[in-house]
TIDO-114368 format. One record per residue (C-alpha): residue in one letter; x, y, z. Coordinates in nm, 3 decimals. Each point is the difference from the previous one (the first is absolute). Example, Ala and Ser with C-alpha at 12.3 -4.5 7.8 and 13.67 -1.06 7.14 Angstrom:
BEGIN
(roke 'A',(1.230,-0.450,0.780)) (roke 'S',(0.137,0.344,-0.066)) 
END
This chain:
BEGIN
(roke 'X',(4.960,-1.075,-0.733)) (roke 'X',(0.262,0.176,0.192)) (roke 'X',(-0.268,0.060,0.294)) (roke 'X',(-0.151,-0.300,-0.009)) (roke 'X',(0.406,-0.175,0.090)) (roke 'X',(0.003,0.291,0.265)) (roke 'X',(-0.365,-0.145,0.136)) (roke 'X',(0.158,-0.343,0.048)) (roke 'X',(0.313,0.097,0.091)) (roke 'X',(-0.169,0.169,0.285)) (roke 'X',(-0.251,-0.297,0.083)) (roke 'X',(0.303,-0.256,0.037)) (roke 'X',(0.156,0.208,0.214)) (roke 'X',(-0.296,0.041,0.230)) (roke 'X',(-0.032,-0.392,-0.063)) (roke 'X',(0.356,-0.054,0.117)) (roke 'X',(-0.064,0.183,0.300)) (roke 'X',(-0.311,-0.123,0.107)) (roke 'X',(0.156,-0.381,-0.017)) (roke 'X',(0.304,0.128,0.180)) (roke 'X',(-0.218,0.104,0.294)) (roke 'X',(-0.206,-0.261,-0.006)) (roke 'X',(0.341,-0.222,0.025)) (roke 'X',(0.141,0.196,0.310)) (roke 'X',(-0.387,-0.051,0.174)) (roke 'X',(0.041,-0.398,-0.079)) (roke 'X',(0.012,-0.141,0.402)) (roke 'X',(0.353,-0.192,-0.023)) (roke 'X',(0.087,-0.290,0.187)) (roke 'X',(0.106,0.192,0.282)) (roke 'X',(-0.337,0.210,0.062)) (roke 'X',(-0.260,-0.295,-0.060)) (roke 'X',(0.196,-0.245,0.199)) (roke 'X',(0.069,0.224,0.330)) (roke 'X',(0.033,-0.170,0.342)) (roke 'X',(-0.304,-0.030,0.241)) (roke 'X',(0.246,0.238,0.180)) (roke 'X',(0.033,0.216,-0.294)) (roke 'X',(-0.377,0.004,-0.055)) (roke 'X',(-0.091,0.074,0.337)) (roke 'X',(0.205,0.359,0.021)) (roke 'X',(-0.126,0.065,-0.375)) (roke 'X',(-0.362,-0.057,0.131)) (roke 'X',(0.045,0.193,0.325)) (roke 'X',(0.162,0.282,-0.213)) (roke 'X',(-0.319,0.006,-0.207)) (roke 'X',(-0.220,-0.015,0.312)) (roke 'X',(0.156,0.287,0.134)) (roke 'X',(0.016,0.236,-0.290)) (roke 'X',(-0.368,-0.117,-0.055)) (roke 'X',(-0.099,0.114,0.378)) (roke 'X',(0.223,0.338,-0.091)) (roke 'X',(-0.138,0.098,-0.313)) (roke 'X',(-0.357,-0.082,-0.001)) (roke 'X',(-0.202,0.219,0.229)) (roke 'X',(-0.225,-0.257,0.182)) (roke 'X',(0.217,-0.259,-0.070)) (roke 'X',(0.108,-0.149,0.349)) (roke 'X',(-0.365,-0.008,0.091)) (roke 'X',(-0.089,-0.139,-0.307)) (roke 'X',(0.259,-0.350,0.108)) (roke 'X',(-0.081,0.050,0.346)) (roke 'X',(-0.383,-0.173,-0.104)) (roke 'X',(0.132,-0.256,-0.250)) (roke 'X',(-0.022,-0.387,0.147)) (roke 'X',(0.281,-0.031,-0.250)) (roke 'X',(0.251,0.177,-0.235)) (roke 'X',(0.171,-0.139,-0.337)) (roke 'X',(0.292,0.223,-0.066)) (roke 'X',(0.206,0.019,-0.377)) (roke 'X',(0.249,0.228,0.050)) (roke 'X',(0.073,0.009,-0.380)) (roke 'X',(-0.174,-0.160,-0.279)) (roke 'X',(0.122,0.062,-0.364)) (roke 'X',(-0.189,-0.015,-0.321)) (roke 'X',(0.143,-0.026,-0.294)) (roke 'X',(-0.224,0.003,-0.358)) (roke 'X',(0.034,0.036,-0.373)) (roke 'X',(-0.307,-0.189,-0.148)) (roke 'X',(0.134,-0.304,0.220)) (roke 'X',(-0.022,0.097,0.407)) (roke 'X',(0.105,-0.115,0.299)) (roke 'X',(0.020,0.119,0.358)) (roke 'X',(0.153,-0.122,0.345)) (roke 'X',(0.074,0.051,0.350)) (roke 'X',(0.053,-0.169,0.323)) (roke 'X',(-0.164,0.098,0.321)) (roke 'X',(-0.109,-0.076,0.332)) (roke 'X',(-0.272,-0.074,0.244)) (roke 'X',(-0.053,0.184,0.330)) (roke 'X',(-0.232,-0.105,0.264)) (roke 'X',(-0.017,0.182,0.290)) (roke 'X',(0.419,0.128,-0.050)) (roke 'X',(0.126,-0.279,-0.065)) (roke 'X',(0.098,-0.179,-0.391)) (roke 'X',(-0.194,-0.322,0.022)) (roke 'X',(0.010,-0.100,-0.411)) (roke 'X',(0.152,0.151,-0.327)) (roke 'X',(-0.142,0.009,-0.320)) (roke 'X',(0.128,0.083,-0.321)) (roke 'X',(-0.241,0.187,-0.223)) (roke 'X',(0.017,-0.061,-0.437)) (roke 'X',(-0.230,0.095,-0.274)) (roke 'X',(0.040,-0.061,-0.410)) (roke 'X',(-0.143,0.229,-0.254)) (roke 'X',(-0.027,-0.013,-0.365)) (roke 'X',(-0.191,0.345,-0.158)) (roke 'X',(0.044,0.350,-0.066)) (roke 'X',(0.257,0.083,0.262)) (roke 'X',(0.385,0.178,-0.014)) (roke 'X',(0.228,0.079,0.301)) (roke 'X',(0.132,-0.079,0.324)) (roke 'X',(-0.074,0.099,0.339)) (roke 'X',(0.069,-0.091,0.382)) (roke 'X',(-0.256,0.038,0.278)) (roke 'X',(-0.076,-0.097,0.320)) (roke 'X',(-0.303,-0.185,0.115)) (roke 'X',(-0.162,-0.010,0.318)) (roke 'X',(-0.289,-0.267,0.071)) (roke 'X',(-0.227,0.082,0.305)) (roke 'X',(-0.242,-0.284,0.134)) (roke 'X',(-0.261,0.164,0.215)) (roke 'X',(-0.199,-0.309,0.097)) (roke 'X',(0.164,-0.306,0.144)) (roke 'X',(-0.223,-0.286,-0.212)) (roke 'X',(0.145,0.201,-0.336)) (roke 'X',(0.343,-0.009,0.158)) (roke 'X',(-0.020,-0.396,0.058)) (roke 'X',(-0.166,-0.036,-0.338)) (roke 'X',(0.306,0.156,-0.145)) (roke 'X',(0.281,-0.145,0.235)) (roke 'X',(-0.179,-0.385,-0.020)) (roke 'X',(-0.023,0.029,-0.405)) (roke 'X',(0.311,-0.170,-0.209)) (roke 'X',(-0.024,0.266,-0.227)) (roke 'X',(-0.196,0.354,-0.065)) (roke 'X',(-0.134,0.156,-0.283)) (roke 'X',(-0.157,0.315,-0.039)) (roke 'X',(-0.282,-0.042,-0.146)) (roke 'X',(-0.058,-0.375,0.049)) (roke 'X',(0.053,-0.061,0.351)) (roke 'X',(-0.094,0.369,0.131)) (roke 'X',(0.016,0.327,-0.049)) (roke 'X',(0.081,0.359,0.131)) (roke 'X',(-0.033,0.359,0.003)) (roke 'X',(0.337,0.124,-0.160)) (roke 'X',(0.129,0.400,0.086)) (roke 'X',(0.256,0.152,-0.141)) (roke 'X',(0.192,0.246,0.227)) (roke 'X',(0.214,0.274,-0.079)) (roke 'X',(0.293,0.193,0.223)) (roke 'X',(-0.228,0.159,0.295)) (roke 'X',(-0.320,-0.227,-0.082)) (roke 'X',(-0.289,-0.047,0.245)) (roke 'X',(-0.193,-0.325,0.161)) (roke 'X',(-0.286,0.091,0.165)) (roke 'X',(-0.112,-0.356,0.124)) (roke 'X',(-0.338,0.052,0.118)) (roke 'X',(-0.114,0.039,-0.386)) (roke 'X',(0.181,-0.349,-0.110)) (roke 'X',(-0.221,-0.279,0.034)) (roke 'X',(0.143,-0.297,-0.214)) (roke 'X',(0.167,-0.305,0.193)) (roke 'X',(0.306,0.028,-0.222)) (roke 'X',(0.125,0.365,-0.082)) (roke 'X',(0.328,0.020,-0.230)) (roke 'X',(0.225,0.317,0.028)) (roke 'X',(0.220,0.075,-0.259)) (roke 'X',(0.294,0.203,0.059)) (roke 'X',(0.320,0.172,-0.092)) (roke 'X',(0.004,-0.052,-0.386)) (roke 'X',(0.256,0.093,-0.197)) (roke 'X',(0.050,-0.064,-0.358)) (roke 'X',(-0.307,0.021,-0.313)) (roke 'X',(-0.168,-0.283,-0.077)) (roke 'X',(-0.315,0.011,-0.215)) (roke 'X',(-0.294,-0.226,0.056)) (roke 'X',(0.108,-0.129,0.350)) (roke 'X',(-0.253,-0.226,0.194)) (roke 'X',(0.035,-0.258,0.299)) (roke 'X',(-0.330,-0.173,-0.098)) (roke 'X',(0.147,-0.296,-0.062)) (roke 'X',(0.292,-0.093,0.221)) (roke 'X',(0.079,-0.214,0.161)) (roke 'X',(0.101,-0.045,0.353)) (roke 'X',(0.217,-0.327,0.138)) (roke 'X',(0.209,-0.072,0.299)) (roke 'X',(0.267,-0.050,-0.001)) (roke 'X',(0.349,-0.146,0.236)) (roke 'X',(0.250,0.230,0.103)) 
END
């Protein structure tokens, strides 16, 4: 009996914890309802460390008609999920739209993580497609080839063929059974 209180002692501590993270990940009002101002430097900070730290990287924008930057999308989940993130559209340098990006889960799925997301458009039709649409779901209205890319990843764009190709980026936290199949993407006002 006496190890059996010691087993849930120890799993409502790990419980406790695990909700007290996932509390501190939780965008506030402050991080989800950032300036265009704001949002530019955070996407421009995210460009840069993406051109940095991925080998191939700058080469790999450098052939993109267009580029969707979310310079920090969080996901929260325990059985209920959620994720979201605001971004922003650059055609050739310059912000032309921003988008927020939000998903719902229900399922198998515990923890909270942050991330940043970079959308690369490769063919101008897929970029209008996108940019025209009132709202974008993966899955429904397209889809794309998703990477994830550790610290010191490569590109090597002459093997990446898709019209859409998703980078994923600069992770931190644990979240178990993560997917962006079906979010969605909306612009957004700022």
């Amino acid at each position: 009996m006496a190890t059996n209180k010691s087993f849930m002692d120890k799993n409502l501590i790990a419980f406790s914890i695990l909700i007290f993270v996932m509390i501190l990940l939780v965008p506030t009002k402050k991080t989800v309802a950032a300036t265009a101002q704001e949002l530019d430097v955070s996407v421009e900070v995210a460009l840069e460390h993406f051109r940095d730290g991925i080998v191939g990287g700058k080469e790999f924008l450098d052939n993109a008609q267009g580029v969707l930057v979310f310079p920090n999308i969080v996901k929260v989940g325990f059985g209920l999920g959620g994720e979201y993130g605001e971004g922003a559209m650059i055609v050739g340098g310059e912000t032309v739209e921003y988008y927020s990006i939000s998903s719902g889960s229900i399922g198998f799925q515990v923890g909270a993580q942050s991330k940043r997301l970079i959308l690369v458009f490769m063919e101008q039709d897929t970029l209008n497609k996108f940019r025209d649409s009132l709202g974008w779901d993966f899955g429904v209205d397209g889809s794309a080839a998703f990477l994830n890319m550790g610290s010191g990843g490569t590109i090597d764009t002459t093997n990446l063929t898709t019209t859409i190709i998703g980078v994923v980026y600069d992770v931190k936290g644990l979240m178990v059974n993560g997917s962006l199949k079906s979010s969605k993407f909306t612009k957004i006002i700022k």
